[in-house]
FIROTI-772971 format. One record per atom (N, C-alpha, C, O): z, x, y. Coordinates in steps of 0.1 Angstrom, whole numbers, plus 5000, padded with zeros to 4 digits. Each point is the difference from the previous one (the first is absolute). Example, Ala and Ser with C-alpha at 12.3 -4.5 7.8 and 13.67 -1.06 7.14 Angstrom:
BEGIN
507851324943
500049915012
500050095012
500750105000
498649865011
500050095011
500849925011
500150055011
//
This chain:
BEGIN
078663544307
500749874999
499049894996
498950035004
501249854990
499649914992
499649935017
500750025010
498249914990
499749955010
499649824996
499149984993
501549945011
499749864996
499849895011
500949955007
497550014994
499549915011
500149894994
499750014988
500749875017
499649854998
499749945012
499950065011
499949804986
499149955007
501149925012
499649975011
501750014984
500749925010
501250074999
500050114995
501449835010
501250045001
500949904989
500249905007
500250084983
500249964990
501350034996
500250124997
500949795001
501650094999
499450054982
500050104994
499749755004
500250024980
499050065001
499449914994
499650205009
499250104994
501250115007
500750044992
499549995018
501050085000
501150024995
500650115000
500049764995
501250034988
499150034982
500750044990
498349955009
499550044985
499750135000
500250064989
499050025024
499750095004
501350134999
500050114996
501149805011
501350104995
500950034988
500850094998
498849824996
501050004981
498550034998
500950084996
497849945002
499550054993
499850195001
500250074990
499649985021
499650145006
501550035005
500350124996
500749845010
501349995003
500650054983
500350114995
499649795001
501350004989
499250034991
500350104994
498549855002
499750034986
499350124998
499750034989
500150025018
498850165006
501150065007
500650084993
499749915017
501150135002
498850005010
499750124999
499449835011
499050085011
499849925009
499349904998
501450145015
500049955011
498149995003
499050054995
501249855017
498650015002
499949895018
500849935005
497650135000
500749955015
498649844999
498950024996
501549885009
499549854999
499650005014
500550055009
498249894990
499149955014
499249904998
499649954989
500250015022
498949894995
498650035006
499650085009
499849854987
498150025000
499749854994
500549904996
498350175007
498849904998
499149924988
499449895000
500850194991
499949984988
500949894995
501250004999
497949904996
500849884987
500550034990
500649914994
499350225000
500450034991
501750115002
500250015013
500650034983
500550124998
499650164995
499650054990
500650015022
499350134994
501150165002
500350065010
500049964979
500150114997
499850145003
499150044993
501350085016
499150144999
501150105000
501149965005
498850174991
501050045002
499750175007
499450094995
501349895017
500050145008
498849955011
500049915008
498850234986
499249955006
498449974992
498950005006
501549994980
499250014991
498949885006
500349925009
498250074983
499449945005
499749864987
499449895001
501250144989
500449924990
501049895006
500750015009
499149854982
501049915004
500049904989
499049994993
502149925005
499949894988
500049885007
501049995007
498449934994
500249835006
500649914991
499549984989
501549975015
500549874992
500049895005
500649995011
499049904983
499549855002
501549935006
501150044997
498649875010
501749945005
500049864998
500849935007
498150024982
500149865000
501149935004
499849905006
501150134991
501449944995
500250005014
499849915007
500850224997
500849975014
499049965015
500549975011
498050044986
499149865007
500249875002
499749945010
501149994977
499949914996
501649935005
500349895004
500850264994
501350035003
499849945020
500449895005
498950205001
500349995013
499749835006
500649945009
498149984980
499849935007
501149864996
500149915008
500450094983
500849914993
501650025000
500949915001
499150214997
501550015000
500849974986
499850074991
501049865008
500749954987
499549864997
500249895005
498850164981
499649895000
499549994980
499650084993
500749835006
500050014979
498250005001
499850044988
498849945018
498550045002
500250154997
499050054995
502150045006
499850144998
500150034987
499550104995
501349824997
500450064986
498649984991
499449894998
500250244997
498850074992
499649874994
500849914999
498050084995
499249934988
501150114988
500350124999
499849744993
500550094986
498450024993
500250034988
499149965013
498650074996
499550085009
499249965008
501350184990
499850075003
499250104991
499749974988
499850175018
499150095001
500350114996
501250015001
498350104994
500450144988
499250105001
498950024995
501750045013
499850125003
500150134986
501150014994
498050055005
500550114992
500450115004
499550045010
501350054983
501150085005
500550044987
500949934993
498750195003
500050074984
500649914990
499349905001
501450094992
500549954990
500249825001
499849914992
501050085024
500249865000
499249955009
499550085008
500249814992
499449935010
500849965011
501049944996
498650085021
501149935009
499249875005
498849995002
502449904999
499549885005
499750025017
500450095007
498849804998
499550005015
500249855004
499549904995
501650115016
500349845001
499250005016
499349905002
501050185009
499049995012
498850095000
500050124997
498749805005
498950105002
499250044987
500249914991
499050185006
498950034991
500750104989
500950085002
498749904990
500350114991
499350134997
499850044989
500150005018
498550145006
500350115004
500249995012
499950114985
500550135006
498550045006
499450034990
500149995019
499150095007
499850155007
500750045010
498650024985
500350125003
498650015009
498949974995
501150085018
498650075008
499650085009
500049955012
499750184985
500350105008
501150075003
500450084992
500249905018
501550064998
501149865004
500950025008
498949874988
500949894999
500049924987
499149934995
502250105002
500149864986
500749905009
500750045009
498949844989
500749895001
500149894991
499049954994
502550025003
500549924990
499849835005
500949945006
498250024991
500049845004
501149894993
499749884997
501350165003
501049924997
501350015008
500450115004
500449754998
501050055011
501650054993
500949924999
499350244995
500750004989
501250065012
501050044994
499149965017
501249975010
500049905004
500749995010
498849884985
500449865005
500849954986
500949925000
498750134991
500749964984
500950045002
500949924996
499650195009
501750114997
501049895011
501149954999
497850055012
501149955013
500649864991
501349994999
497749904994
500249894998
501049994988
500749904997
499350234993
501349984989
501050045004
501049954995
499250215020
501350035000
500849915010
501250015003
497949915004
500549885010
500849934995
501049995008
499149964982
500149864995
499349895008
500749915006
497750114995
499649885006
500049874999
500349925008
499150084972
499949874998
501149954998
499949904994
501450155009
501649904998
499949965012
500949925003
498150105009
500449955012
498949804999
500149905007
499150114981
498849925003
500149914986
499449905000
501350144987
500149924989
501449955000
501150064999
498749845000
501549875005
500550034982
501249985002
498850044986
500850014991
500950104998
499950125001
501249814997
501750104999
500849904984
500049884997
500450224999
500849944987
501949935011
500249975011
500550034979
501149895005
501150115011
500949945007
499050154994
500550095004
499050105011
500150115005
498949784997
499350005016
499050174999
499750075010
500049964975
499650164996
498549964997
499549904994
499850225012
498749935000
499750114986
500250124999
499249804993
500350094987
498750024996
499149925003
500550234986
498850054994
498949904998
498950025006
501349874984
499649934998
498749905009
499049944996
501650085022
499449975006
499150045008
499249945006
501050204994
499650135008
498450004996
499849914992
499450165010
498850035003
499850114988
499349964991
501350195007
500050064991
500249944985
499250024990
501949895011
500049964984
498949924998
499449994989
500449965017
498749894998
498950084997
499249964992
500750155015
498650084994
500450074991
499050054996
502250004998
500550054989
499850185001
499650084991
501049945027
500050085004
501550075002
500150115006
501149824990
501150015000
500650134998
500850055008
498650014979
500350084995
499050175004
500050114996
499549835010
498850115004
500650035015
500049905008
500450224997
500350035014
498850035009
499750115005
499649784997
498650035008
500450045018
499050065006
501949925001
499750085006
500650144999
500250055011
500150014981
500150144997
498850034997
499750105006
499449854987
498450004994
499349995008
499450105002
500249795008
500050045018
500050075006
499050035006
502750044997
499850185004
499850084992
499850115005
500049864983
499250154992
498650015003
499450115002
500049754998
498450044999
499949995014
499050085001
501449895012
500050065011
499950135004
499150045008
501850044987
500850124998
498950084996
499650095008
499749884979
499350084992
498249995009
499050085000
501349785008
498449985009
500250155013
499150085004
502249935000
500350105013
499350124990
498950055003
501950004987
500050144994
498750014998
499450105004
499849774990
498650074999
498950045009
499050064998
501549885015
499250055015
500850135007
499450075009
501949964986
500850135006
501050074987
501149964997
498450124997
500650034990
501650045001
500849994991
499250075023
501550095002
501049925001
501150044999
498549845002
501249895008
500950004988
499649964989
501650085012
501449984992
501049885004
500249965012
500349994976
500949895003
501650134999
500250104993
500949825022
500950074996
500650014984
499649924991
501450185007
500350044988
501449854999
500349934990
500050065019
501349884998
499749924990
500549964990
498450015017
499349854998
498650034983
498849964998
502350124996
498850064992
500650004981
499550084991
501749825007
500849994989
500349904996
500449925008
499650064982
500949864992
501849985004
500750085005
499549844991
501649975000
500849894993
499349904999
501650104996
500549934997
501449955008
500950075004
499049784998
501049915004
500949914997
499849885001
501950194994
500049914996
501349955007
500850075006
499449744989
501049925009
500649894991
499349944992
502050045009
501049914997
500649885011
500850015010
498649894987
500949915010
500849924995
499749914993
501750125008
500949984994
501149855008
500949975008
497649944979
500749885004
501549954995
500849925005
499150164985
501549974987
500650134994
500150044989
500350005020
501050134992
500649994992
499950084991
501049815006
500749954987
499349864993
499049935003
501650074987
499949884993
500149895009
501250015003
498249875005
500749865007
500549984995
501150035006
499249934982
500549914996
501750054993
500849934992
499450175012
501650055000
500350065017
500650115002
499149855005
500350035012
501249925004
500650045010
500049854983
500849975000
500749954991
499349974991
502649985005
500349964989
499549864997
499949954989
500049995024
498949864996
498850004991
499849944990
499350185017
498749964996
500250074985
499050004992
501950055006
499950114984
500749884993
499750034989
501249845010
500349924995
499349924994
500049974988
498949985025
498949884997
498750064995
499049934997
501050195003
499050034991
500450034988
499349994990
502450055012
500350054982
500049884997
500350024988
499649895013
500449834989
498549965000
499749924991
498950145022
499149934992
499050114990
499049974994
501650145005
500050124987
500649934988
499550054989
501649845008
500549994994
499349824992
499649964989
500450015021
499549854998
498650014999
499749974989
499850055016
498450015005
499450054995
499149954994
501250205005
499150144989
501150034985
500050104992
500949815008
500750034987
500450175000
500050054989
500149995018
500550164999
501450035004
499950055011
501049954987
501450054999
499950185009
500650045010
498550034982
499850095002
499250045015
500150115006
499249784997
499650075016
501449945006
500350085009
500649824990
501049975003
500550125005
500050035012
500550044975
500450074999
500150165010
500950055007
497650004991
499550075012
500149975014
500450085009
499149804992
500249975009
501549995011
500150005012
500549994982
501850005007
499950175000
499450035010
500950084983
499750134997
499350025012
500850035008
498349964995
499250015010
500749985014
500050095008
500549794993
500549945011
501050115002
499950075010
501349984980
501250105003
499750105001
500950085003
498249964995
499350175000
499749975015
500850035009
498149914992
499450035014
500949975013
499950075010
501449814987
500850025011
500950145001
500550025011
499650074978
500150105000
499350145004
500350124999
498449805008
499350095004
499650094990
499650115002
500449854988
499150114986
498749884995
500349904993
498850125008
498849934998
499250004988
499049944997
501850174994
499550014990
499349934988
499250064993
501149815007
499849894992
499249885004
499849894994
499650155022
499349935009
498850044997
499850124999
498749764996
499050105001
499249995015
498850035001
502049945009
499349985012
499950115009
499350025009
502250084982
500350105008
499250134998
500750114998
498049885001
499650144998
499550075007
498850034999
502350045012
499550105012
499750134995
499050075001
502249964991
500350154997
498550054987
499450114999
500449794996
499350034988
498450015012
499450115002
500349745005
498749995009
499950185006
499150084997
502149955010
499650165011
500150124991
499450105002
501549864984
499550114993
498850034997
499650115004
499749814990
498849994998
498350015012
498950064999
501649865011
499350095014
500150114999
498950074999
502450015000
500150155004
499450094991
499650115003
500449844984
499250074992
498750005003
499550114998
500049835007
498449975004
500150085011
498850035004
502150035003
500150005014
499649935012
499450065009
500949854990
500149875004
500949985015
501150044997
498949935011
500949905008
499449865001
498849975002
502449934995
500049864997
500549915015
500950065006
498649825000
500649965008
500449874998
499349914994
501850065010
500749894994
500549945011
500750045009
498649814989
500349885013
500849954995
500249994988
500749985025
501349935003
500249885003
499749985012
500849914983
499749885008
501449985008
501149974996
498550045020
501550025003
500449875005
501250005003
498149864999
500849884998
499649894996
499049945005
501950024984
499849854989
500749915006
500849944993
499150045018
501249875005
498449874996
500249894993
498950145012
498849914993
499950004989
500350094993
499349785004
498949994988
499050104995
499350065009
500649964977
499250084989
499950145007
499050065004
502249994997
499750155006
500949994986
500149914991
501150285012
501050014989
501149954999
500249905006
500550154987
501749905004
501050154998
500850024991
498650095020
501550074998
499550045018
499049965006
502450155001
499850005012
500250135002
500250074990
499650015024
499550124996
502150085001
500550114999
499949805002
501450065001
500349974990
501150044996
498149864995
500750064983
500650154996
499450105003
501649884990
500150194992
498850004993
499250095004
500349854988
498650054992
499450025009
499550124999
500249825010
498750065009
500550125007
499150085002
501949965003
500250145007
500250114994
499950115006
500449864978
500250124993
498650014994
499650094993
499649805012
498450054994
499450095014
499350105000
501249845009
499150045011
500350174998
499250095000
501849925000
500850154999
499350084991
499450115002
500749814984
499150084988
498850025004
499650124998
499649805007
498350044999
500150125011
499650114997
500949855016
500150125004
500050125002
499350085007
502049934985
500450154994
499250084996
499850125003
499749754985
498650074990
498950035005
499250074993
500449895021
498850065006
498749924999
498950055001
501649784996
499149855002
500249985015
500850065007
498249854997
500149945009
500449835000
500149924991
500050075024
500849834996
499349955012
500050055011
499149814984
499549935014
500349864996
500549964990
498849955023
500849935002
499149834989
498850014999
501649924996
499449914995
499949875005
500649914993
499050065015
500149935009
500049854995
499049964994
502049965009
500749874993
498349905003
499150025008
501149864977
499249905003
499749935013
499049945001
501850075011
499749915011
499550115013
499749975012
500450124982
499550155016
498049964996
499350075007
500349894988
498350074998
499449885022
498850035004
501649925000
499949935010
500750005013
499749955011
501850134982
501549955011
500250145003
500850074994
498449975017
500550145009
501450065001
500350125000
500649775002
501050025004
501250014984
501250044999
498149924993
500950004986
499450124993
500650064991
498549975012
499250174998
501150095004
501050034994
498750005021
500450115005
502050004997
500750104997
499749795004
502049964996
499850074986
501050074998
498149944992
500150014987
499550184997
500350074990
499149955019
499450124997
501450095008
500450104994
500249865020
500950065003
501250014993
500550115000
500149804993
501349934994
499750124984
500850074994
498249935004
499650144988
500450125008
501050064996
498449985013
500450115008
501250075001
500250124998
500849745008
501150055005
501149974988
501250025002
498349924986
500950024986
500050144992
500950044992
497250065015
500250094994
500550135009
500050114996
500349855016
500750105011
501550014996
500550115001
500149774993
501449964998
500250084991
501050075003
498449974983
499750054990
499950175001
500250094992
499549905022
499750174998
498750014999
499750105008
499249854985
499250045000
499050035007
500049925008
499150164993
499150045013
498750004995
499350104997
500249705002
498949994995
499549885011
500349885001
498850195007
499149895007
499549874996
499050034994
501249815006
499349924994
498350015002
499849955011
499450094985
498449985004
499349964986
498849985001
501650014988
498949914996
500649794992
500949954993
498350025012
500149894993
499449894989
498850024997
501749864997
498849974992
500949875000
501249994998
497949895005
500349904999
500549904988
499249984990
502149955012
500349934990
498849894992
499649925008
500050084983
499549884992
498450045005
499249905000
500450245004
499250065009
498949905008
498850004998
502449895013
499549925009
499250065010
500250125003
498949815001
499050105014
499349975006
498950024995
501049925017
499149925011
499350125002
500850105001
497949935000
499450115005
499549995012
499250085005
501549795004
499450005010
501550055009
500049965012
500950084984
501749965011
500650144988
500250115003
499949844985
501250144995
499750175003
500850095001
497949934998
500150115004
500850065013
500950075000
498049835013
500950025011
501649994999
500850065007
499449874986
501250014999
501050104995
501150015004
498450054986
500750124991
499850125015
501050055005
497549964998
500150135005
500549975019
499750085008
501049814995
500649995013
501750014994
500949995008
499550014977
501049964997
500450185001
501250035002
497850084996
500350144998
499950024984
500350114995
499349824999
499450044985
499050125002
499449995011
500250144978
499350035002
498349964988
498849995000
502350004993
499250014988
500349834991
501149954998
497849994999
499549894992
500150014988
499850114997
500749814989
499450004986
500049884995
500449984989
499149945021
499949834990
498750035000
499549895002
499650174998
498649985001
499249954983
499450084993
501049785002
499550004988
500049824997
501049935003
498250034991
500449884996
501049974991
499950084990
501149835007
500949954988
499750004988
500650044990
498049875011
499449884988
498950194993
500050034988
499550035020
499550094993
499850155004
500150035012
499750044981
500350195001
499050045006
499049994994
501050055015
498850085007
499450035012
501049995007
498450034999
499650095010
499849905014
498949995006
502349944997
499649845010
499250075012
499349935007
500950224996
499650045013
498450064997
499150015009
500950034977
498850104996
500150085003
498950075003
502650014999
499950124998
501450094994
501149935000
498950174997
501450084996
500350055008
501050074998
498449945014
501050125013
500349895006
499849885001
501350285007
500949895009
499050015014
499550115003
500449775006
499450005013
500649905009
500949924996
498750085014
501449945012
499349904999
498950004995
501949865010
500149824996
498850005015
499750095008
500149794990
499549945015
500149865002
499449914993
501350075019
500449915007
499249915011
499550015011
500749894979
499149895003
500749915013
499349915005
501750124997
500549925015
499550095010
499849915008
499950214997
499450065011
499050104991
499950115005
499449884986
498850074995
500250145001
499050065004
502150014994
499750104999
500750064986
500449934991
499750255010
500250054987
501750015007
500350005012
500549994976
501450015000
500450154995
499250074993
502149975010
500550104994
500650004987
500550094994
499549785003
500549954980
499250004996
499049945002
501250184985
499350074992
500049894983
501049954994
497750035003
500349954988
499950034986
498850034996
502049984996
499950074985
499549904991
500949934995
498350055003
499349874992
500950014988
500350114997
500249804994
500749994992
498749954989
499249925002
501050174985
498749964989
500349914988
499649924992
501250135011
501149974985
501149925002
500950065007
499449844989
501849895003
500050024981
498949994994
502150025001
500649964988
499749825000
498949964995
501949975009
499649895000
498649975000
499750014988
499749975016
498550025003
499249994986
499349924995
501350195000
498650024988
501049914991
499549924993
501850095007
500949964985
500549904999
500249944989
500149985025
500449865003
498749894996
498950005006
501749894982
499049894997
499949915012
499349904999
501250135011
499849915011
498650065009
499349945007
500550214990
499050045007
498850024986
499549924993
500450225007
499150084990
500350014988
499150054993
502149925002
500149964984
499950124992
500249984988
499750155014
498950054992
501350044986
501249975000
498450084994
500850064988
500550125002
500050045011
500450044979
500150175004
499250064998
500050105007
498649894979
499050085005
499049965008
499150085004
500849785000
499150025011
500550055016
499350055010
502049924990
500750015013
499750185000
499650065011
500650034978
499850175000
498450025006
499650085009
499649804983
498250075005
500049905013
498950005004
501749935004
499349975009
500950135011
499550075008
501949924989
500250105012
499650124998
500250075010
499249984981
499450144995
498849995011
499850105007
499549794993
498850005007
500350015015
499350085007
501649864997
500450015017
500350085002
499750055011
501550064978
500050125004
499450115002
500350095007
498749884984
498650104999
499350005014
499650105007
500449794995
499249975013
500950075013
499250055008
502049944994
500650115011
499650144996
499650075009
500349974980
500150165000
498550014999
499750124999
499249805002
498950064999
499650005014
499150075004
501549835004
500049985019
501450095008
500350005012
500250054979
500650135007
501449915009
500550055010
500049824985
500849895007
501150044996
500450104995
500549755008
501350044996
500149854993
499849895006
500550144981
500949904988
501149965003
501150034996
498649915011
501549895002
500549894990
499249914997
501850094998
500849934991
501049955003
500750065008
499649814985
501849925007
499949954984
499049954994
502350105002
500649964986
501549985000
500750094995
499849815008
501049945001
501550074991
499650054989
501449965013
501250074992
500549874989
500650024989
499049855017
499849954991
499549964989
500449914993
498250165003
499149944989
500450134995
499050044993
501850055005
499950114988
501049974990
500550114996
500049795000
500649964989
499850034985
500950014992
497750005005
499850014987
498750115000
499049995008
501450144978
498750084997
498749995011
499850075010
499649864986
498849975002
500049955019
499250055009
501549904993
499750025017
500050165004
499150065003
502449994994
500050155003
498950094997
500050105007
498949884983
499350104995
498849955007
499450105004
500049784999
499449975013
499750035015
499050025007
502549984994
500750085013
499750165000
499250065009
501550024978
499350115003
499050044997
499950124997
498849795003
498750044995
499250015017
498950065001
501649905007
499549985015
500550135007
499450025010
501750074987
500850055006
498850174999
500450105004
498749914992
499250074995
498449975002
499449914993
499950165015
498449974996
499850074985
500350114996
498949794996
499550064986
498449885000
499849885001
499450244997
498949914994
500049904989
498949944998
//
């Protein structure tokens, strides 16, 4: 068994110590403390051992939550075959002597400090909607966004163990790529025919406004079809086409629910709509999953969490169906990192997927696996699991965030997806039922549904 001394009793080295060798290794291991300032490594009863530097959580025990912790953005480069890794605690120096390497850098104080969400506890900037966004984060600034460094962290970790014990195997679980993908289905239909009002005042400003007779035109068509429950002429409605196409991939899709708009900027349908229960039924059947999407005003309000996560539940018990609610992903992907966690995983959530900024695509945690949250109201590790979200459609395509075009939006997610299958993660994606209206979104969409170099 893996043997691991430090120098004190430390929750956050004991929560990095478990999503790293826990979850990301697959290898239990037994924790003591000693004497040694450093962290040390041995395994069995070998006389080999690796030391690792703990600048960070030194610095961690004596300060606590404090913005003095967040790295120099001039930082340090380590080499490491082809890429270079950056060094934000400690030396950039691998040492090797006698039978101890020790790594003078604190690359378990970097993992703890991205999958924490520390610095949202210590940098006062939030856009209008109270979201502490890429832009302000520490990775984009070093233009690390797109680089999953702490996967690159436990690789050269990983690869520091193997070269002092060759036998050590990572479980096989924990040993594959994946693909993830998710629909949050803010607009199943058209809005703007949801009712004969709103299909009026938009047909006259189709008419007046955009001089088109002809969206007039569709647009009433639209309105009579869909109260007829045939959607055909809707382009909002693309479930059947979205799960076909998962299943070809072999695929399962999970699709959030927003189960109440009585607030402001969530959806405007209810889950006792007929559209919504003959969807819930459909994905079902098909062998999708359904979680919960938790409204604009739950990322703070305990009590409007768990009403919303239950009220999903017991619409899909009504239904017949026998699908547990356990994952969720936040509306407008709001998120105090200091209160929503706790809150999702005291609400019985199992599973996380807002893990991503709005404004931009990529790796907010630094990493593609999933590893359990930690809770910053009692310091410990939680049983809510998080699936980092890599990819939002919005994100890269919306001019309000990343702008990008269609061939740059193909090479930048080409690159993030490379980067899960070369760290053995999981490609998480959210691409809305909404944005597949025309060619070219669809052929985007299914360019993700596939690892291809």
């Amino acid at each position: 068994m893996i043997q691991i001394f430090a120098p004190y009793h430390c929750k956050a080295l004991r929560y990095v110590l478990d999503v790293v060798f826990l979850e990301f290794y697959g290898l239990r291991y037994k924790y003591q403390i000693s004497n040694h300032k450093d962290l040390i490594i041995r395994l069995n009863s070998s006389e080999k051992s690796l030391r690792i530097n703990l600048s960070f959580f030194d610095m961690y025990q004596e300060y606590g939550i404090d913005k003095s912790l967040i790295p120099d953005k001039k930082y340090k480069e380590l080499e490491n075959g082809d890429q270079k890794l950056p060094v934000f605690f400690g030396k950039a120096t691998v040492e090797t002597k006698d039978k101890e390497t020790a790594l003078h850098f604190d690359l378990l104080g970097f993992i703890f400090f991205v999958i924490s969400g520390y610095e949202e506890l210590v940098v006062a900037e939030r856009d209008k909607h109270d979201r502490f966004l890429a832009s302000s984060s520490f990775l984009f600034q070093t233009n690390f966004l797109k680089r999953p460094l702490v996967d690159e962290y436990a690789d050269f970790l990983w690869n520091s163990l193997v070269k002092l014990w060759p036998d050590l195997n990572k479980s096989k679980k924990n040993n594959s790529a994946k693909i993830q993908v998710s629909c949050d289905v803010d607009q199943p239909i058209d809005p703007t025919v949801a009712s004969i009002g709103k299909t009026i005042k938009t047909s006259i400003g189709d008419v007046l406004k955009r001089g088109s007779f002809l969206l007039a035109f569709n647009r009433y068509r639209r309105y009579f079809f869909n109260k007829n429950q045939n959607f055909q002429f809707d382009h909002n409605y693309t479930f059947d086409w979205y799960m076909d196409e998962c299943e070809k991939a072999n695929l399962k899709a999970i699709f959030y629910i927003i189960p109440s708009s009585d607030e402001p900027n969530n959806g405007y349908y209810k889950l006792s709509d007929e559209v919504i229960k003959k969807l819930l039924i459909k994905i079902n059947e098909r062998g999708h999953e359904i979680g919960v999407h938790s409204s604009y005003q739950t990322y703070k309000d305990r009590k409007k969490m768990n009403d919303q996560k239950n009220s999903l539940q017991e619409q899909l018990q009504s239904l017949f169906i026998e699908q547990e609610v356990i994952y969720n992903r936040q509306h407008y992907l709001r998120w105090d990192a200091s209160i929503t966690p706790k809150i999702l995983n005291d609400s019985g959530i199992i599973y996380d997927s807002s893990g991503s900024y709005p404004d931009y695509a990529g790796f907010k945690y630094g990493t593609s696996k999933i590893f359990s949250m930690w809770d910053w109201c009692e310091r410990k590790k939680l049983n809510l699991k998080q699936i980092p979200l890599i990819v939002m459609d919005d994100s890269v395509l919306s001019d309000s965030y990343m702008g990008l075009d269609i061939n740059s939006a193909h090479k930048y997610i080409k690159i993030l997806q490379n980067e899960c299958f070369l760290h053995k993660g999981t490609y998480s994606i959210l691409w809305h039922n909404s944005n597949l209206e025309h060619s070219w979104q669809k052929q985007l969409f299914l360019s993700n549904l596939v690892f291809k170099k």
